[in-house]
C-alpha positions in Angstrom: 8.2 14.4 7.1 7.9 13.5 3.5 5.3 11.5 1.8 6.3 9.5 -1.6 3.8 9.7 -4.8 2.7 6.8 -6.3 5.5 4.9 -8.9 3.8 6.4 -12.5 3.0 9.9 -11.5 4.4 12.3 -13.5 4.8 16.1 -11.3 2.3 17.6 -13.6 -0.5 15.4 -11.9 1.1 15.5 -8.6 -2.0 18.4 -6.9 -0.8 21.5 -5.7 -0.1 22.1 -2.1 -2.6 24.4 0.0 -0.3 25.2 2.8 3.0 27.0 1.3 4.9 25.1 3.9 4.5 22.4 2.0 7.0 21.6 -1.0 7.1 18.7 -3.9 10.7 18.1 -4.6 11.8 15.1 -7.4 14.0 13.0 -5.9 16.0 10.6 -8.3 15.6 6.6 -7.9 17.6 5.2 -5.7 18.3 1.6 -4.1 17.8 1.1 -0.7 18.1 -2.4 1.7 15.4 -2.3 4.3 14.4 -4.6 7.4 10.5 -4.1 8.2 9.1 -4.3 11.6 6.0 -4.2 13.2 5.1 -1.8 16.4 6.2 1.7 18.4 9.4 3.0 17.1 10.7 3.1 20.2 14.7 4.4 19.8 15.6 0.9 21.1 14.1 -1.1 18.9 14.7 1.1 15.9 18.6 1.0 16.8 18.3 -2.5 17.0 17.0 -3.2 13.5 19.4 -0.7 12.2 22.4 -2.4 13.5 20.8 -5.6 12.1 20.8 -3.9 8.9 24.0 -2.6 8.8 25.1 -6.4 9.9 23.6 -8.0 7.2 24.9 -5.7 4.5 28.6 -5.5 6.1 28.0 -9.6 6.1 27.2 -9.5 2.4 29.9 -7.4 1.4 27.4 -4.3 0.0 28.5 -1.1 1.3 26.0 1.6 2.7 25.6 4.6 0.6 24.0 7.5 3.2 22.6 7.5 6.6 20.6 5.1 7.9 16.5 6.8 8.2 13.4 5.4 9.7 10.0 5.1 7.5 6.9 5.3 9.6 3.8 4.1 7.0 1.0 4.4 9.8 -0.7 7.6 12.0 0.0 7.6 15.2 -3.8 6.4 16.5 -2.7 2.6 15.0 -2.2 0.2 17.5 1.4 -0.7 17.7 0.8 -4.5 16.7 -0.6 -2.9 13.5 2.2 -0.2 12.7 4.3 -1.0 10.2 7.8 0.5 10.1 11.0 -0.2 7.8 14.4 1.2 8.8 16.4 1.6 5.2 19.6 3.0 4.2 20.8 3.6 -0.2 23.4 0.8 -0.7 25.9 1.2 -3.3 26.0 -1.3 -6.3 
């Protein structure tokens, strides 16, 4: 699981973690295509908008750059209609 810090924050003014499971790692900027979806994340429907990504971009001649991952922006009490979800992968430019 990872969590993403506002755009502006520098890592001094990122708070320390209480639990020392917990780590803040930089990671550099990166560009990413993504299809959002609304719902469960059911392994269906995420392999469905993931093969609809990788279709677009093959269709558009832009070559992925990584593995594709899953971003989950809700907890899981959220009813699914409210859930919003965007599978991503880098792209190369």
């Amino acid at each position: 699981m990872s969590f993403v810090m506002p755009a502006g924050k520098t890592p001094e003014e990122v708070p320390e973690p209480l639990d020392s499971k917990v780590r803040i790692v930089p990671v550099p900027e990166r560009e990413a295509a993504v299809i959002t979806f609304k719902g469960k994340t059911r392994e269906e429907e995420v392999k469905e908008v993931e093969t609809r990504l990788l279709k677009g971009l093959r269709d558009a001649g832009i070559e992925p750059a990584g593995e594709v991952f899953l971003m989950r922006y809700n907890p899981p009490w959220t009813p699914g209609f409210l859930r919003h979800n965007e599978v991503g992968v880098e792209v190369k430019r």
